[in-house]
C-alpha positions in Angstrom: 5.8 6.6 -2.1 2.6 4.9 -3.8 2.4 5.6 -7.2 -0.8 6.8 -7.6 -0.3 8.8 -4.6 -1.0 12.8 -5.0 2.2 14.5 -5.0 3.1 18.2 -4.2 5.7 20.7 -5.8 6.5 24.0 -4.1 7.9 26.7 -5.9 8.9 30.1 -5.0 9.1 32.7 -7.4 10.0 36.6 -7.0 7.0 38.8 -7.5 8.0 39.8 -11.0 6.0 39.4 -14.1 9.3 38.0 -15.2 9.3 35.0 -13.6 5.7 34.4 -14.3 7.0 32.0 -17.1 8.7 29.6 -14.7 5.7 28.9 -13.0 3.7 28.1 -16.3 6.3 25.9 -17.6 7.0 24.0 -13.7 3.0 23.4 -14.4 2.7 22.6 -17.5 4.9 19.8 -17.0 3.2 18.6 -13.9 0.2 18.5 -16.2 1.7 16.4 -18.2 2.0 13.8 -15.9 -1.2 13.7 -14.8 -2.1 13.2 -18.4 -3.8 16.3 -19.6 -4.1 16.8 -22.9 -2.4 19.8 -24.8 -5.9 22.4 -24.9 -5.8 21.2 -20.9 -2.3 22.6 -20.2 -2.6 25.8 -22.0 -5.9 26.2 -20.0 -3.8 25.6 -17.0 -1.0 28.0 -18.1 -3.4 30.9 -18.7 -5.2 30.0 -15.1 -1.8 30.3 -13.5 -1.1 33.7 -15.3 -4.1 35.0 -13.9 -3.2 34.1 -10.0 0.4 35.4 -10.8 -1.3 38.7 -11.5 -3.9 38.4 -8.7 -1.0 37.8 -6.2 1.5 40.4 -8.0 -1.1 42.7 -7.3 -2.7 42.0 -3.9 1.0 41.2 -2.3 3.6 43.3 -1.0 5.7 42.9 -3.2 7.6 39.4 -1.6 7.7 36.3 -2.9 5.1 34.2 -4.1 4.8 30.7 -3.2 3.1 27.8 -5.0 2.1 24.1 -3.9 0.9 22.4 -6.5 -0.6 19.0 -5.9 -1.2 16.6 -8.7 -2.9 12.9 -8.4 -1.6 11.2 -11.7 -4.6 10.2 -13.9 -6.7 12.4 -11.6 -6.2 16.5 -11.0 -4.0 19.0 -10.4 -4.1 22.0 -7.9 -2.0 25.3 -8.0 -2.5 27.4 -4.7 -0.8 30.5 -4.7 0.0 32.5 -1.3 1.9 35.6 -0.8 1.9 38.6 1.7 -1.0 40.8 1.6 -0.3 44.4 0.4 -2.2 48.0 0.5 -5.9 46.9 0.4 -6.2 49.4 -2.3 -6.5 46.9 -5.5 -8.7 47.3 -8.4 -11.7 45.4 -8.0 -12.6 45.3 -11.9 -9.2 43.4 -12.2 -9.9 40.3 -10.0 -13.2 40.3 -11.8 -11.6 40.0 -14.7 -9.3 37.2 -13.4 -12.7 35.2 -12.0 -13.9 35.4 -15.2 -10.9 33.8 -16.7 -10.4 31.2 -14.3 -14.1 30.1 -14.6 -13.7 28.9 -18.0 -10.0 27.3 -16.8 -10.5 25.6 -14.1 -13.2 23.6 -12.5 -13.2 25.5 -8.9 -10.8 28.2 -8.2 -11.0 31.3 -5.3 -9.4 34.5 -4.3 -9.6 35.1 -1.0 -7.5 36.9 1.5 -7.1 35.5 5.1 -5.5 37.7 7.7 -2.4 38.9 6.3 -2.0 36.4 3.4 -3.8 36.5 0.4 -4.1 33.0 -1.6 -5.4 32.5 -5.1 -6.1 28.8 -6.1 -7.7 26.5 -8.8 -8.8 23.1 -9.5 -8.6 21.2 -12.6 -9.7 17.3 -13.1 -9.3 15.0 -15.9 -11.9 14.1 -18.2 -15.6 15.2 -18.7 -15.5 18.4 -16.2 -18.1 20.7 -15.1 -17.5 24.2 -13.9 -18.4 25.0 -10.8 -20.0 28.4 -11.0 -17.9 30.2 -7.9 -18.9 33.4 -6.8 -15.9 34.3 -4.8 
């Protein structure tokens, strides 16, 4: 494997607030590596709190599993996926969670596609500009 060369975790985590934690931590170090500062990583911590609760919600209750991809000196990307639940969630909430990620990450979505639903975001290194994302 290059060096430089983006690399991917996946991790699979109950859907329990619980385990929320482990995922913050597994990215926090990731973030690490790709050099983000320490404001950075607690930006990234309270982005990934915010797709654990978009998936807990949305999903039927299975696990949730995350690839994250990190390009050292680059980025990192979290993309969340998990079985898609009742279609009954609040709508207010995953506003709420849009408005958190915009200020976390550069891009991020929530979309659901078929019977998965998959919450991302994007962070880079550096000067960043958010991408205003409707979604």
């Amino acid at each position: 494997m290059i060096a430089d060369a983006p690399a991917s975790v996946t991790l699979v985590v109950p859907s329990d607030v619980r385990f929320h934690r482990s995922v913050r931590l597994a990215v926090g170090g990731l973030a690490t590596l790709v050099g983000f500062d320490i404001e950075a990583i607690e930006d990234l911590r309270i982005g990934v709190d915010e797709l654990c609760g978009a998936l807990g919600e949305a999903g039927n209750g299975d696990p949730i599993s995350f690839e994250i991809v990190t390009a050292i000196d680059s980025s990192i990307r979290i993309v969340g996926t998990t079985p898609l639940g009742t279609d009954d969630s609040d709508a207010d909430r995953f506003a709420f969670s849009r408005q958190i990620l915009s200020v976390v990450a550069d891009d991020y979505g929530l979309d659901v596609d078929g019977p998965i639903v998959r919450c991302w975001l994007d962070r880079s290194l550096g000067d960043r500009e958010l991408v205003a994302n409707p979604s």
